[in-house]
C-alpha positions in Angstrom: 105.7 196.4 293.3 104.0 193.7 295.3 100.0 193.3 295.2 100.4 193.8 299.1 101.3 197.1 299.5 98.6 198.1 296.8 95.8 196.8 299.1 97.0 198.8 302.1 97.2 202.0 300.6 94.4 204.8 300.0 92.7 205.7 296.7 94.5 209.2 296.5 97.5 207.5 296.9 97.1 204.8 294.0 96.0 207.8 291.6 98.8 209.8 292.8 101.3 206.4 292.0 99.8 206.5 288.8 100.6 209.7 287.9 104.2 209.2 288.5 104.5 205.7 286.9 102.9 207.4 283.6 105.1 210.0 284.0 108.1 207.7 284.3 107.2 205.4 280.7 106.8 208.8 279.1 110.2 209.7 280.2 111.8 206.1 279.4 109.7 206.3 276.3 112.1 209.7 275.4 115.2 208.4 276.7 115.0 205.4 273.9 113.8 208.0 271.1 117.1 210.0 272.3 119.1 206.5 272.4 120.3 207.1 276.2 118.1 204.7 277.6 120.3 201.9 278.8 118.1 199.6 280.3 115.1 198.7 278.0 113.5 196.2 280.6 112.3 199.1 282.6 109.8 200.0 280.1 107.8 196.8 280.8 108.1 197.1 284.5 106.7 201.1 284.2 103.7 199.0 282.0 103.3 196.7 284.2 103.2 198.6 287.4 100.4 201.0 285.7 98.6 197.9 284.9 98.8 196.8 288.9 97.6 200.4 290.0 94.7 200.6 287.5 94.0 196.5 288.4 93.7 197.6 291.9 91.6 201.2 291.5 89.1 199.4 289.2 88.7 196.9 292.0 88.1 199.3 294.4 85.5 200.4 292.2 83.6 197.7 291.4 83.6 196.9 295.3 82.1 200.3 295.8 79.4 199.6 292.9 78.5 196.2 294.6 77.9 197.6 298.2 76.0 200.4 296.5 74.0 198.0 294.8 73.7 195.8 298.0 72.4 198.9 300.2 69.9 199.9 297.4 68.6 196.2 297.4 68.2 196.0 301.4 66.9 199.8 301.1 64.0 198.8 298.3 63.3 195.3 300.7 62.8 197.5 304.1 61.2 199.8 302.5 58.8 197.3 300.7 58.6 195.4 303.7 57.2 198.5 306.0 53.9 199.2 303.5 
């Protein structure tokens, strides 16, 4: 999963993502309690991909904290401007 593709989608989507990519560790995670899983690598790419979906949601957040922060600012100076 490329950092690309992450950037391009929406917000639903990335929480929906992460849904299924903790869905799919917990499964790998029972396959190797149940010995069938074959291919242990996958379990650090399901970590890893979690890790790039909450990167980019936490981002996405902060960005939205900043322009919040940035509108209350120019807000307080028009308004402190006008009296």
């Amino acid at each position: 999963m490329a950092r690309e593709p992450l950037a391009a989608m929406g917000t639903d989507e990335l929480v929906n993502r992460l849904a299924e990519e903790k869905e799919r560790l917990f499964k790998l995670r029972f396959q190797i309690a149940t010995g069938q899983l074959e291919n242990s690598a996958a379990i650090g790419a399901a970590r890893k991909d979690i890790a790039r979906l909450q990167t980019e949601l936490r981002a996405r957040e902060i960005a939205a904290a900043e322009a919040a922060a940035q509108e209350s600012a120019a807000a307080d100076a028009a308004a402190g401007g006008a009296s």
